[in-house]
C-alpha positions as protocol buffer text, in pm:
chain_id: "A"
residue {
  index: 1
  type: UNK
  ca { x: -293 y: -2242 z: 382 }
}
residue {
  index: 2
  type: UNK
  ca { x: -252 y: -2251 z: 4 }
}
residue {
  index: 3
  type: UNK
  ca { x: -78 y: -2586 z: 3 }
}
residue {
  index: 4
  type: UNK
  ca { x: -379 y: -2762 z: 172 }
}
residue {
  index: 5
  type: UNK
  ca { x: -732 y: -2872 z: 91 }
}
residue {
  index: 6
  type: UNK
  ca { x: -918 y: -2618 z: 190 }
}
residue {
  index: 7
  type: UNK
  ca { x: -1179 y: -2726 z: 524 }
}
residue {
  index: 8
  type: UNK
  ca { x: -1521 y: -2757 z: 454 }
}
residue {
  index: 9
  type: UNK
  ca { x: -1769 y: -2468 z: 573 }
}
residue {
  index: 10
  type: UNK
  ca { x: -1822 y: -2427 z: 974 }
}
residue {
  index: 11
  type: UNK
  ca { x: -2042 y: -2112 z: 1095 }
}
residue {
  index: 12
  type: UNK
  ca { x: -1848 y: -1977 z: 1418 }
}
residue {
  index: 13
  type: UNK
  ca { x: -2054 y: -1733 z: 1616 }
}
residue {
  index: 14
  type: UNK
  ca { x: -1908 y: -1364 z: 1578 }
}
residue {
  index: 15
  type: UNK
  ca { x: -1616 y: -1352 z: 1800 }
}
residue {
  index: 16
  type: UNK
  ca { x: -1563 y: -958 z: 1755 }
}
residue {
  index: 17
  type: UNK
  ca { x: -1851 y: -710 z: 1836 }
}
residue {
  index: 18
  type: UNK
  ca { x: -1840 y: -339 z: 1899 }
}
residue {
  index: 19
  type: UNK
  ca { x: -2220 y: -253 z: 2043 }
}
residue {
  index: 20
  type: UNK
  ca { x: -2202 y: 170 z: 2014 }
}
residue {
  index: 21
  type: UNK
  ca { x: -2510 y: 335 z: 2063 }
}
residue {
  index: 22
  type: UNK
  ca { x: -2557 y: 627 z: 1763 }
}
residue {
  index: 23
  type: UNK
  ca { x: -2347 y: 907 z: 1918 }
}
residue {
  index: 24
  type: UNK
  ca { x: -2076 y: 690 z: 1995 }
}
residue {
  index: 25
  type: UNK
  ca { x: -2049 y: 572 z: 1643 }
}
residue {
  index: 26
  type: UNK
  ca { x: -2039 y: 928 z: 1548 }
}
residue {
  index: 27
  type: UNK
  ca { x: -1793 y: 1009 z: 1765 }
}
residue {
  index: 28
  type: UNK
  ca { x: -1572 y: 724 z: 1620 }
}
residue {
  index: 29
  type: UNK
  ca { x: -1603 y: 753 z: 1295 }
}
residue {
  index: 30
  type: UNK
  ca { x: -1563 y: 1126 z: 1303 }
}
residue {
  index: 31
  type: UNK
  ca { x: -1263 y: 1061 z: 1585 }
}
residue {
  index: 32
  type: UNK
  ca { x: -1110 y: 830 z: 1277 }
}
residue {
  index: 33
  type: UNK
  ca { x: -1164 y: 1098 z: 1033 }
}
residue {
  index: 34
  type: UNK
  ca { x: -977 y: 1382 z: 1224 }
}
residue {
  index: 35
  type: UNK
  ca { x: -683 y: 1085 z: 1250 }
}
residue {
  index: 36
  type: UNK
  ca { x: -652 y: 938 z: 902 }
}
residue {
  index: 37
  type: UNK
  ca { x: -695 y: 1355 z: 767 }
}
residue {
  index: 38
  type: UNK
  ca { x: -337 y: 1396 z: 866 }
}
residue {
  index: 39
  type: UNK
  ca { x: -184 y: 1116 z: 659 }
}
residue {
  index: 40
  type: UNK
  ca { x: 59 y: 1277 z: 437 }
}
residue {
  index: 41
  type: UNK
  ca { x: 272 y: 1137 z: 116 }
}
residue {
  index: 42
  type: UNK
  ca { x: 628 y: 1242 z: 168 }
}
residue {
  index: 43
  type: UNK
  ca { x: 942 y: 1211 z: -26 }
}
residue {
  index: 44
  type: UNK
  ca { x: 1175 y: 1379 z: 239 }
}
residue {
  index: 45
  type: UNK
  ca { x: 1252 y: 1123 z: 485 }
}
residue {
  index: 46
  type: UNK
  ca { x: 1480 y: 1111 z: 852 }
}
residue {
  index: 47
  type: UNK
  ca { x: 1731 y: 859 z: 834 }
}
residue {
  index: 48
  type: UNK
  ca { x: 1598 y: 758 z: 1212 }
}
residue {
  index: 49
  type: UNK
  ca { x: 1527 y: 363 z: 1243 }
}
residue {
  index: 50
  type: UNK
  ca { x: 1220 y: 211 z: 1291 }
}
residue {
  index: 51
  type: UNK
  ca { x: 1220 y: -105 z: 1460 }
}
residue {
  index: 52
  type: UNK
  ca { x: 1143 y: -401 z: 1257 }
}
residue {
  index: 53
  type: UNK
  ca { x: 911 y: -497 z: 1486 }
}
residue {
  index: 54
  type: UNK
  ca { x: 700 y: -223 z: 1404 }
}
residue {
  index: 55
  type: UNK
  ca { x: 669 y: -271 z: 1004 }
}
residue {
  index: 56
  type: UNK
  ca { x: 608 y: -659 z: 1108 }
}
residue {
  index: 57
  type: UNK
  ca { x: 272 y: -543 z: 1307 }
}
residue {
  index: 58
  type: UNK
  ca { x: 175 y: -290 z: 1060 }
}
residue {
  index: 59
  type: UNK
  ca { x: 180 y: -613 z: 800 }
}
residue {
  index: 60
  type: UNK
  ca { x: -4 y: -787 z: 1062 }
}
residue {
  index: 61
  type: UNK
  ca { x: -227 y: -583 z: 1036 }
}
residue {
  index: 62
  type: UNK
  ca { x: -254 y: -556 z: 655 }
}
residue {
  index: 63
  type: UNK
  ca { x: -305 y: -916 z: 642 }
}
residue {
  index: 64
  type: UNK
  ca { x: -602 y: -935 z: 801 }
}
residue {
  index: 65
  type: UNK
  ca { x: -782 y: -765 z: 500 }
}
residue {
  index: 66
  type: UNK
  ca { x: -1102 y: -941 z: 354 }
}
residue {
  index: 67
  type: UNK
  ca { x: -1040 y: -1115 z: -18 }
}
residue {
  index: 68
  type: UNK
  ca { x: -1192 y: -1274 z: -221 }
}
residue {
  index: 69
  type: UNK
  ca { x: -1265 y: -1657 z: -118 }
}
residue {
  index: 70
  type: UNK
  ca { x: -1043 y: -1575 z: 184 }
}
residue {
  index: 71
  type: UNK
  ca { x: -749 y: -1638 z: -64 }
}
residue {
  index: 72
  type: UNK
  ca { x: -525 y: -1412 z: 71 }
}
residue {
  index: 73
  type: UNK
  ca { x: -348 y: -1306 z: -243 }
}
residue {
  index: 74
  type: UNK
  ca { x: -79 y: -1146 z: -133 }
}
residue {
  index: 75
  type: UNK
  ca { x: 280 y: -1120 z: -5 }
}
residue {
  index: 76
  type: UNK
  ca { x: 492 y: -813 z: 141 }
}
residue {
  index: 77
  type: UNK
  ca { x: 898 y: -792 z: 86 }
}
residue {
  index: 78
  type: UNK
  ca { x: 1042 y: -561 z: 353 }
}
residue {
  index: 79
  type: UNK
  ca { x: 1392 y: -401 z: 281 }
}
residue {
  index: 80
  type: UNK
  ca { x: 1571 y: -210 z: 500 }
}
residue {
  index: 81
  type: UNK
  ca { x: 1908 y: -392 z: 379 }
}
residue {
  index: 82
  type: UNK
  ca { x: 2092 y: -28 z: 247 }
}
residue {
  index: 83
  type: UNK
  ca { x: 2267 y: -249 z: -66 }
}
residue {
  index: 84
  type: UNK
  ca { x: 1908 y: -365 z: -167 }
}
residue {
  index: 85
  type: UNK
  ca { x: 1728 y: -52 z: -163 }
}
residue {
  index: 86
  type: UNK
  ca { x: 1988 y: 125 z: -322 }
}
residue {
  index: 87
  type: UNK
  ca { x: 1952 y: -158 z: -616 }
}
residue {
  index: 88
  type: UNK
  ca { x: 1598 y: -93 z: -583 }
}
residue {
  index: 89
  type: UNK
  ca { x: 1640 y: 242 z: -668 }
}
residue {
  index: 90
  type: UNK
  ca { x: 1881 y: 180 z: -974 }
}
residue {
  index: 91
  type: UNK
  ca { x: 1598 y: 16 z: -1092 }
}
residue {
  index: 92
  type: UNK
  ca { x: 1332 y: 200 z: -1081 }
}
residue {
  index: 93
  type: UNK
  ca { x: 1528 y: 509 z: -1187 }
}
residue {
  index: 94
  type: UNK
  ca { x: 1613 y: 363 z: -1525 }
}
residue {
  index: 95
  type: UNK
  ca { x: 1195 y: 323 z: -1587 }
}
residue {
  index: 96
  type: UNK
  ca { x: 1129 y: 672 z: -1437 }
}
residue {
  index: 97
  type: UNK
  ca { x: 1364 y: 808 z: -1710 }
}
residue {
  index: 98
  type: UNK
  ca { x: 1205 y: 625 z: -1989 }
}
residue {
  index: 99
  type: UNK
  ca { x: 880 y: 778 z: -1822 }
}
residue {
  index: 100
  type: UNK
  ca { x: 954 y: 1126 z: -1799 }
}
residue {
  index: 101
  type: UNK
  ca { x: 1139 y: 1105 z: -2098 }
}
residue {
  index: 102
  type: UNK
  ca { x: 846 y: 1099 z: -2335 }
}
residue {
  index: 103
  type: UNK
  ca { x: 702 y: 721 z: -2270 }
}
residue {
  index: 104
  type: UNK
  ca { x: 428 y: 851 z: -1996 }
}
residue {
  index: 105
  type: UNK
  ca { x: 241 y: 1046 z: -2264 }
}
residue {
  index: 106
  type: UNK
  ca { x: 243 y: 1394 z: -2267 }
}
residue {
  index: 107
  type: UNK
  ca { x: -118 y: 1492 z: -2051 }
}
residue {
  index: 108
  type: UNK
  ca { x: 43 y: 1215 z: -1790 }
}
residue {
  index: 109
  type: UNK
  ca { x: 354 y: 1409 z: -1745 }
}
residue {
  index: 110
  type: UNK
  ca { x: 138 y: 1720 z: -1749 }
}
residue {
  index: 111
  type: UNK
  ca { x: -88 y: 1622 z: -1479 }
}
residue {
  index: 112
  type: UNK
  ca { x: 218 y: 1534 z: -1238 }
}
residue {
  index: 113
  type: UNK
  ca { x: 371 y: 1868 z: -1259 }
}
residue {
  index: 114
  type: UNK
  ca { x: 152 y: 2037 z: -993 }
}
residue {
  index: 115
  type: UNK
  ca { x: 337 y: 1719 z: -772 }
}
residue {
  index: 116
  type: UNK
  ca { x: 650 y: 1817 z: -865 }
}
residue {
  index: 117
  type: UNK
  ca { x: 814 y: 1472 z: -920 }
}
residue {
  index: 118
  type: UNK
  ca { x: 1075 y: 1362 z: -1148 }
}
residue {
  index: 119
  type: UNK
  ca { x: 1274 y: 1057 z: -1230 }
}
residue {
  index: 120
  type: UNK
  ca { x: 1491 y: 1078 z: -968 }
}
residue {
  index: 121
  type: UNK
  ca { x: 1390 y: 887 z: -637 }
}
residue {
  index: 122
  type: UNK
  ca { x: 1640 y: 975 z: -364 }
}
residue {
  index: 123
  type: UNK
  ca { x: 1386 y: 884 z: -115 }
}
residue {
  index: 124
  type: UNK
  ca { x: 1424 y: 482 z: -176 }
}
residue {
  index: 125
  type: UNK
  ca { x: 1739 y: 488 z: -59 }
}
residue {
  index: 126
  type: UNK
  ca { x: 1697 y: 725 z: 271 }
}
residue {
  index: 127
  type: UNK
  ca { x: 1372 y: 585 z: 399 }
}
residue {
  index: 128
  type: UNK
  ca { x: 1480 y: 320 z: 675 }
}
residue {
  index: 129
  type: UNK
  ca { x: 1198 y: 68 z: 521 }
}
residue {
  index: 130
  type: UNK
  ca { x: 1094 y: -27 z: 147 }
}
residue {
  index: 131
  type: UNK
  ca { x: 774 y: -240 z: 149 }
}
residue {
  index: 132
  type: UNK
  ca { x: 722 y: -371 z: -186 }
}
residue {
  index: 133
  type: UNK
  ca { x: 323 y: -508 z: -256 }
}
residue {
  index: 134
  type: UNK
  ca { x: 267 y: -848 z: -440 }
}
residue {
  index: 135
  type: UNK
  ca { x: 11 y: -1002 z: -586 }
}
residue {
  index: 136
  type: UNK
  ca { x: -15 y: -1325 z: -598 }
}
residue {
  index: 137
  type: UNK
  ca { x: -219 y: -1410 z: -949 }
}
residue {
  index: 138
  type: UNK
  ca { x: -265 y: -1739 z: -874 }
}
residue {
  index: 139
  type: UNK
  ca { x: -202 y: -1987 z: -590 }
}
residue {
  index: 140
  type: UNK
  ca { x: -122 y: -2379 z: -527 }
}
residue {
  index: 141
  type: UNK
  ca { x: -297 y: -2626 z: -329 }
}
residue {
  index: 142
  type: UNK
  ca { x: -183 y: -2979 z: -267 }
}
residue {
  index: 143
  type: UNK
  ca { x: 101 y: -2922 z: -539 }
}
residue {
  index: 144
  type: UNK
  ca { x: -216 y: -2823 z: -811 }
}
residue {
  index: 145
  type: UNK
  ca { x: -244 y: -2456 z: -940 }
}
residue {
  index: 146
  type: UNK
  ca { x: -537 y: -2264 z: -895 }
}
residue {
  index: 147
  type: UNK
  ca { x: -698 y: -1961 z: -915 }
}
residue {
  index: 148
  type: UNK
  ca { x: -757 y: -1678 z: -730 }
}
residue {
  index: 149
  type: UNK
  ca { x: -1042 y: -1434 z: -708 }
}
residue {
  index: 150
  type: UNK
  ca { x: -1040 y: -1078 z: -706 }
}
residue {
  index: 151
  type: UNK
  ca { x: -709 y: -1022 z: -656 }
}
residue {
  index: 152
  type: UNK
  ca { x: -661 y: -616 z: -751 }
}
residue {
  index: 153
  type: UNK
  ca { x: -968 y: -587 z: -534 }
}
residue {
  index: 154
  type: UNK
  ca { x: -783 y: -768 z: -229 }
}
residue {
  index: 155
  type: UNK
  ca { x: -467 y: -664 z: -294 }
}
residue {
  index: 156
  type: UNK
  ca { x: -602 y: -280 z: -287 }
}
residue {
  index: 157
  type: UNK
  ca { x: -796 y: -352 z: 38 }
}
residue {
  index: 158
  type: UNK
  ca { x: -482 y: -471 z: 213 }
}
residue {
  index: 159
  type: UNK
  ca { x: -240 y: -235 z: 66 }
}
residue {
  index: 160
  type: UNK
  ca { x: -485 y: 36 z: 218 }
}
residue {
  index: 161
  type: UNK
  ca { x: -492 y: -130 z: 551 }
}
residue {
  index: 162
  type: UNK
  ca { x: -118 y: -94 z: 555 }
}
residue {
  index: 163
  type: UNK
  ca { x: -75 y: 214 z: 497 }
}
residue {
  index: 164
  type: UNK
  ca { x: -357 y: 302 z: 716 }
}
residue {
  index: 165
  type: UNK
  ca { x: -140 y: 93 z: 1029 }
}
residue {
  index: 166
  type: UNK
  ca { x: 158 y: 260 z: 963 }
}
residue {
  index: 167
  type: UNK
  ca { x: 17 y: 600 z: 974 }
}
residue {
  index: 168
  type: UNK
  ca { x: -164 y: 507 z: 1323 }
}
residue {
  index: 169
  type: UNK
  ca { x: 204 y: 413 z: 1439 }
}
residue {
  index: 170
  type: UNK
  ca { x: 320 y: 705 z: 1360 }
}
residue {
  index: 171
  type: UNK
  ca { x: 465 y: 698 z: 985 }
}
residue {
  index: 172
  type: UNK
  ca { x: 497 y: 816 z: 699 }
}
residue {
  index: 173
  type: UNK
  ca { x: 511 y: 663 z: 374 }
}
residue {
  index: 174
  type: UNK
  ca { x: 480 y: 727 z: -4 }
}
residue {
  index: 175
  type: UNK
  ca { x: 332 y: 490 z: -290 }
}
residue {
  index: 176
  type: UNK
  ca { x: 585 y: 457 z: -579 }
}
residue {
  index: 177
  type: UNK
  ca { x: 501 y: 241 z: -875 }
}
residue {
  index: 178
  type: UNK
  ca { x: 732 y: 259 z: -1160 }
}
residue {
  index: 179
  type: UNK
  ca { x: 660 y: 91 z: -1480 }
}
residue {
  index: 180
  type: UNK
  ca { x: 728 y: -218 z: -1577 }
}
residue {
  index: 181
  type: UNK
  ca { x: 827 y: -347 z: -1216 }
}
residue {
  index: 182
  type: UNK
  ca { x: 898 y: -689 z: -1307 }
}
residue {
  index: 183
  type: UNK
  ca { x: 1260 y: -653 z: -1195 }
}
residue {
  index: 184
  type: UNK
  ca { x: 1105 y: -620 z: -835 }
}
residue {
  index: 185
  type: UNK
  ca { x: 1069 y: -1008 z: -886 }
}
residue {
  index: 186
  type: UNK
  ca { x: 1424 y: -1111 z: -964 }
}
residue {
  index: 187
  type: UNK
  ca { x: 1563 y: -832 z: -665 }
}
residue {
  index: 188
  type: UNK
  ca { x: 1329 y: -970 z: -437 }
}
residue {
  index: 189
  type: UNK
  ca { x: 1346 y: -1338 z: -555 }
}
residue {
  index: 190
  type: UNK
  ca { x: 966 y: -1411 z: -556 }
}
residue {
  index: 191
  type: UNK
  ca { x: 781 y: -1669 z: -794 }
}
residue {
  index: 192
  type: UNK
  ca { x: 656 y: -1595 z: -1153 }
}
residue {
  index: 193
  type: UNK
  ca { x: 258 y: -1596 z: -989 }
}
residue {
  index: 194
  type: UNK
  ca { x: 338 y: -1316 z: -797 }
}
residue {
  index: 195
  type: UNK
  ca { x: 327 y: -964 z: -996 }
}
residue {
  index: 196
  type: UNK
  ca { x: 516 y: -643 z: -781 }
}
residue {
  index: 197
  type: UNK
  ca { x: 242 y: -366 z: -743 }
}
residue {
  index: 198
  type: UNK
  ca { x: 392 y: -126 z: -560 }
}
residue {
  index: 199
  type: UNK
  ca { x: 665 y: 1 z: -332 }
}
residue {
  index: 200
  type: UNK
  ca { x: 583 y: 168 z: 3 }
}
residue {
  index: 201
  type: UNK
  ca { x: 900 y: 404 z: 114 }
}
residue {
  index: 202
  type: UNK
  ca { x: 834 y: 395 z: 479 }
}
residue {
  index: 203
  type: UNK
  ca { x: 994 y: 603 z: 776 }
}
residue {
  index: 204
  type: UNK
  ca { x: 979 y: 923 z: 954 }
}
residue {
  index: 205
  type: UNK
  ca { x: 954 y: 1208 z: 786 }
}
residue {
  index: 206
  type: UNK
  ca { x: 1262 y: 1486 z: 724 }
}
residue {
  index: 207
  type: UNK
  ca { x: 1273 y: 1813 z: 934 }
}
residue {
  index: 208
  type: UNK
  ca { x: 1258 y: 1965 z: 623 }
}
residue {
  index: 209
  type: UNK
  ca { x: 961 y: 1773 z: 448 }
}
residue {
  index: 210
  type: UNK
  ca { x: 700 y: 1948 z: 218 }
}
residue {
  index: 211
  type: UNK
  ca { x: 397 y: 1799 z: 77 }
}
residue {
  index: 212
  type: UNK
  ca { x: 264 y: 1964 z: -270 }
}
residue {
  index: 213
  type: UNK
  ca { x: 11 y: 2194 z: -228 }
}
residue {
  index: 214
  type: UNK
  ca { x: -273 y: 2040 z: -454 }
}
residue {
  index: 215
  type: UNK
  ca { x: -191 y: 1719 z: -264 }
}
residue {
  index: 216
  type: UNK
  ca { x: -387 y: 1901 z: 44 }
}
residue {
  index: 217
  type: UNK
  ca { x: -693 y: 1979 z: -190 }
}
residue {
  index: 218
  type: UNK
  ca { x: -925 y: 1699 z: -119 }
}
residue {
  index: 219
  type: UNK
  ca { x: -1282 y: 1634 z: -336 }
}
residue {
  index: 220
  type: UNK
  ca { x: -1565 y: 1770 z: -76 }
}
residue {
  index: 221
  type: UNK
  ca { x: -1809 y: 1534 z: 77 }
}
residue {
  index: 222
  type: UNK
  ca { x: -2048 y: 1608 z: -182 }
}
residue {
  index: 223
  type: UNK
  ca { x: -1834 y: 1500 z: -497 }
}
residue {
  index: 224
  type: UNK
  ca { x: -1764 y: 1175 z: -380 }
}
residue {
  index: 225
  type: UNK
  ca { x: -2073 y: 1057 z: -205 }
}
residue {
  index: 226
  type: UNK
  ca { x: -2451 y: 971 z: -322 }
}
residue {
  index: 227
  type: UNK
  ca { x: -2722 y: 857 z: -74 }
}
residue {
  index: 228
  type: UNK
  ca { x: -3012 y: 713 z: -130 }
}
residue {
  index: 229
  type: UNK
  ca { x: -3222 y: 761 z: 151 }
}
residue {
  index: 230
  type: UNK
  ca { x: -3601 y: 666 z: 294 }
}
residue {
  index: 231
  type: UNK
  ca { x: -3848 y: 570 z: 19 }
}
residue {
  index: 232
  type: UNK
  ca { x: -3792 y: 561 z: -377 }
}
């Protein structure tokens, strides 16, 4: 849709409506709550398969995220080709030593050690699916460059639908975002507009999988919402 004038503005009546009375909507949201609670990072992974049919819905999915001017800015490279993830991996390894080497700073490096992680990233090569996240910075139309709007914002909104639809089909997945990741561009042979920000290691998880401890201690209710509610 990027390489065409855009159409002009048409109001379509709202083809999509969910009309809950209050309990249900309770019961839903809390229903979604109790769901989305057991959503764990992991860096143990099976080496089961998961179809590609099933990472192909879960992008579905992700791409029907709201963005800014309905731009769309972004683009999703799915590896499960073992000789590409394991170059993948290479990659990112060499910028996770530089990291952990010194070039993270020391209170970084300090606030990662209750995670446990370290430069080495064994899981990009035994999770069955790497889903690397693009942003596309800008966009063509009609052979013209232009602009797009809020793109972290989109990009975010999308990359948190996905891994929202591959946790509802029954994954698990872990965000990985070594730095600098232009070399995501050249392995996965995408344009200069588009900037890599992040990987997605996707699968089951091992038989033997742990999560950190602090990763299970969430902020209360109370730290991360304010209401404003009835008169001022």
């Amino acid at each position: 849709m990027t390489d065409q004038t855009p159409p002009e503005y048409q109001a379509l009546a709202l083809p999509d409506r969910a009309d809950y009375d209050d309990a249900h909507m309770l019961r839903e949201a809390e229903e979604f709550y109790a769901h989305i609670k057991t959503r764990h990072s992991i860096r143990d992974y099976s080496t089961r398969a998961v179809p590609k049919e099933v990472i192909e819905a879960c992008i579905h999915a992700a791409g029907t995220a709201p963005s800014g001017a309905n731009q769309q800015p972004w683009h999703f490279v799915a590896i499960r080709n073992p000789k590409m993830k394991s170059q993948v991996r290479a990659a990112a390894e060499e910028e996770e030593e530089k990291f952990y080497d010194g070039g993270g700073g020391d209170a970084w490096l300090k606030a990662l050690e209750p995670i446990g992680t370290d430069a080495s990233k064994p899981h990009l090569d035994i999770a069955p699916w790497l889903i690397v996240v693009f942003a596309q910075r800008w966009g063509y139309r009609d052979g013209e460059r232009i602009k797009h709007y809020y793109v972290p914002e989109s990009v975010g909104i999308a990359t948190g639908m996905l891994i929202t639809a591959l946790h509802t089909a029954g994954l698990s997945c872990l965000t990985h975002t070594p730095n600098p990741m232009k070399f995501l561009n050249e392995l996965c042979r995408r344009p200069e507009n588009e900037k890599p920000i992040m990987i997605l290691a996707v699968g089951h998880p091992a038989e033997t999988a742990t999560v950190p401890a602090v990763a299970k201690k969430k902020k209360p209710l109370d730290e991360i919402l304010t209401i404003y509610d009835g008169d001022m």
